[in-house]
Residue, then its C-alpha position, 0 to 999 in steps of 0.5 A: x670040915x663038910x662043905x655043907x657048913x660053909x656058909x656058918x662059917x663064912x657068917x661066923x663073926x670069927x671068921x670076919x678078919x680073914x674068910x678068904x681060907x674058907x672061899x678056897x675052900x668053896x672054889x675046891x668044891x665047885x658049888x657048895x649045897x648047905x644044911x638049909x638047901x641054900x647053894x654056894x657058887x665062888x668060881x668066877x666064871x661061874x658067878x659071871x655066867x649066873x649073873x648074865x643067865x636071865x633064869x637067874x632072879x633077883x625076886x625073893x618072891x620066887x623063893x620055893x619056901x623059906x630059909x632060916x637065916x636068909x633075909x625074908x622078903x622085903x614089904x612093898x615097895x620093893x627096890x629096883x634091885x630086888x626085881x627083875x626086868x622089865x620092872x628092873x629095867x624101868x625103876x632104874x631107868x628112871x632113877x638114872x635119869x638125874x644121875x648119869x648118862x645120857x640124861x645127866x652125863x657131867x653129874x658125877x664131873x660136877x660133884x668132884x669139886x664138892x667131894x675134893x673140898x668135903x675131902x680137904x675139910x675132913x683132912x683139916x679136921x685132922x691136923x694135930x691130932x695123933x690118933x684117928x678112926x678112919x672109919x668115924x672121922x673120914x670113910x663115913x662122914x665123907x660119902x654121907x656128906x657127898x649122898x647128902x648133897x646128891x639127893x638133897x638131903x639135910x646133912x644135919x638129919x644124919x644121926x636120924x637116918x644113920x639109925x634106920x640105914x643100921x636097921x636096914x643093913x641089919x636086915x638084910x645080913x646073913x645068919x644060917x640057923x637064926x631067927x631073923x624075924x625080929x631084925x626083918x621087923x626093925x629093917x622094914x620099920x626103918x625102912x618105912x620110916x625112911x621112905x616117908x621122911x625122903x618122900x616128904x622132903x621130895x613133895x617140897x620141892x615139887x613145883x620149885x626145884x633145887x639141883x638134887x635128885x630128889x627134886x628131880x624126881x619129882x620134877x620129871x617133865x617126862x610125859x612118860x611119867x616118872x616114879x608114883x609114890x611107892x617107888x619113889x620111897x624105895x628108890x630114894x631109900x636105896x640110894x641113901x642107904x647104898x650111897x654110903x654104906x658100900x663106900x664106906x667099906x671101899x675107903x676102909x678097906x683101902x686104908x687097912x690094906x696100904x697099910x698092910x703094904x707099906x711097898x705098894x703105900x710108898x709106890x703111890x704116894x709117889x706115883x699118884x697116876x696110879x690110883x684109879x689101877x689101884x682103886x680097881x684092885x681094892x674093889x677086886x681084893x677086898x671088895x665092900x660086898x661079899x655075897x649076893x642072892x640069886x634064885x632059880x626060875x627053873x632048873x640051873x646046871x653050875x660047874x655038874x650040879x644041878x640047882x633046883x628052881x626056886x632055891x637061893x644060890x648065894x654068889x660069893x664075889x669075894x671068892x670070885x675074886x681071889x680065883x686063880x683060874x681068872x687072876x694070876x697070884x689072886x692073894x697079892x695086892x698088886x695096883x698095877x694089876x691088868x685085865x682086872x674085871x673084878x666082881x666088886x661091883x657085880x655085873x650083868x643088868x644090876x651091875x652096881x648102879x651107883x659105881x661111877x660115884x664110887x670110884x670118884x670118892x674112892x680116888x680123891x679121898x685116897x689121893x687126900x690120905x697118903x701123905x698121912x698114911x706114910x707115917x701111919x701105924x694100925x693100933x689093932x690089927x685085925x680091927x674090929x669088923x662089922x657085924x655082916x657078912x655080906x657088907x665086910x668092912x672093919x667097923x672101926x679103924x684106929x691108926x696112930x699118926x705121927x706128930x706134925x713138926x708144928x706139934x713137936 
């Protein structure tokens, strides 16, 4: 088939369980130019070098014109990774300031216990019981719970903001040749809705200051200044919403593939030590973010074809990821693999901010699961997938367990 239509297929829900023949696809190609004008890049070398290229914005202001199916411009306040630096670097400087390094370099550290019992309360609550989602009954309610905690937020809130994190997900989907208008309303309306729920609890504790980041922000004895308002909305709204929703993906996405690999399940299981290696492989062979925008702020040569300025270039990391020219046998799960500097969380100036985090829950929660997954089955395979193309992951993810010796 043309390569023009690569990006319908990719989006094509069909095609969810498995794009990975249709990014070989892409590779063969070199860059890909769609129906809509819109470019596709999946050669590894060449998203990396597009993402270290500061000619290359992530500011969907610098569109030159509009793109049927590709997510308009967000209202303002814009988040920090819709910018570009110095505005970038500012906004996440700020906001790193309560979470990492060198500001608050043992917060990641202090959360480990609170993640490991969140973990074992989950785990317990699954004690007896022959069949689970992975998705519903551990991957969401763990990083929410963990979020929830970091930021300060009610957990008892989350069915409110599970609704607006849905919209705003939604919004920011790909779908060549659709009319997105109706979703970018609902995803700018969650988002505003959201803001000014976070911002409220924020203003609580100005002046009495609990250990979480919102108070932090609000909080900052920095006579720089901290965040106004706005962005604070943005940023807190971000860090909700990305604080769970990638690593959801990440622990799913773990599980289903152990379970396609009983070898490499068993291998674990008995050597523990192996974990972090193999989170890092999940992240490089099936990553929770597949796509991501780029536009040229002038002309952009990539692999002989030349990008004209203002047009979106859509990196397919996932693709990247799997490319043969950087990872030997790229379509084998291998937890013990070396040199791997995969492109799950991105790279260059907005290398994903919250990884750190990420790659904690990841481990522990993988640790806490592989004694149940040696027995475990998949009742569907493949699963049913979410609905983006860009934040892949299985939707829901039944596995049968086998009956505990108590319950025989």
């Amino acid at each position: 088939m043309a390569v023009d239509t690569l990006l319908e297929r990719i989006t094509d829900y069909a095609n969810r369980p498995d794009p990975y023949p249709l990014y070989a696809e892409l590779r063969e190609a070199g860059v890909a130019r769609q129906t809509d004008g819109s470019y596709l890049v999946g050669g590894y070398y060449d998203i990396v070098a597009l993402f270290h290229n500061p000619r290359l914005s992530s500011d969907r202001r610098n569109r030159a014109g509009t793109y049927s199916g590709l997510p308009a411009d967000e209202e303002e306040p814009r988040p920090f990774i819709r910018l570009d630096d110095p505005e970038h670097r500012r906004l996440r400087s700020l906001a790193t300031r309560p979470f990492g390094p060198p500001h608050s370099p043992g917060r990641i550290d202090a959360m480990r216990d609170e993640i490991t019992r969140i973990t074992d309360e989950l785990i317990e609550s699954l004690q007896g019981r022959t069949r689970v989602d992975v998705v519903d009954d551990f991957a969401y309610p763990l990083p929410v719970s963990v979020i929830c905690r970091l930021l300060g937020v009610p957990r008892e809130d989350e069915p409110t903001f599970r609704e607006w994190s849905n919209a705003i997900i939604d919004s920011g989907d790909i779908r060549p040749g659709e009319d997105l208008g109706t979703s970018q309303r609902a995803g700018n309306q969650a988002r505003a809705q959201m803001g000014r729920y976070l911002v409220d609890l924020a203003e609580q504790r100005r002046g009495r200051p609990g250990d979480d980041m919102l108070s932090a922000f609000v909080n900052d004895p920095d006579p720089s200044g901290g965040l106004t308002r706005e962005e604070l909305a943005a940023t807190a709204v971000l860090l909700l919403v990305a604080g769970h929703e990638t690593t959801v993906n990440l622990i799913t996405n773990g599980v289903l593939t152990l379970l396609r690999h009983p070898d490499q399940l068993a291998r674990l299981r008995h050597e523990p030590d192996l974990l972090p290696g193999a989170v890092e492989e999940l992240l490089r062979y099936e990553p929770p973010v597949h796509l991501l925008e780029r536009i040229p702020l002038t002309h952009v040569d990539v692999a002989g074809t030349t990008i004209p300025k203002g047009v979106p270039v859509l990196l397919v990391l996932a693709s990247g990821n799997r490319d043969p020219k950087r990872f030997r046998d790229p379509d084998r799960f291998d937890p013990t693999r070396r040199d791997n500097q995969h492109l799950g969380f991105g790279s260059g100036i907005h290398i994903c901010y919250g990884a750190p985090l990420a790659r904690v829950e990841a481990q522990i929660a993988l640790v806490a699961l592989l004694p149940h997954l040696t027995t475990a089955t998949l009742v569907e395979d493949p699963p049913p997938y979410r609905n983006s193309a860009v934040l892949r992951g299985p939707r829901h993810l039944p596995i049968e367990l086998a009956p505990s010796p108590q319950t025989r």
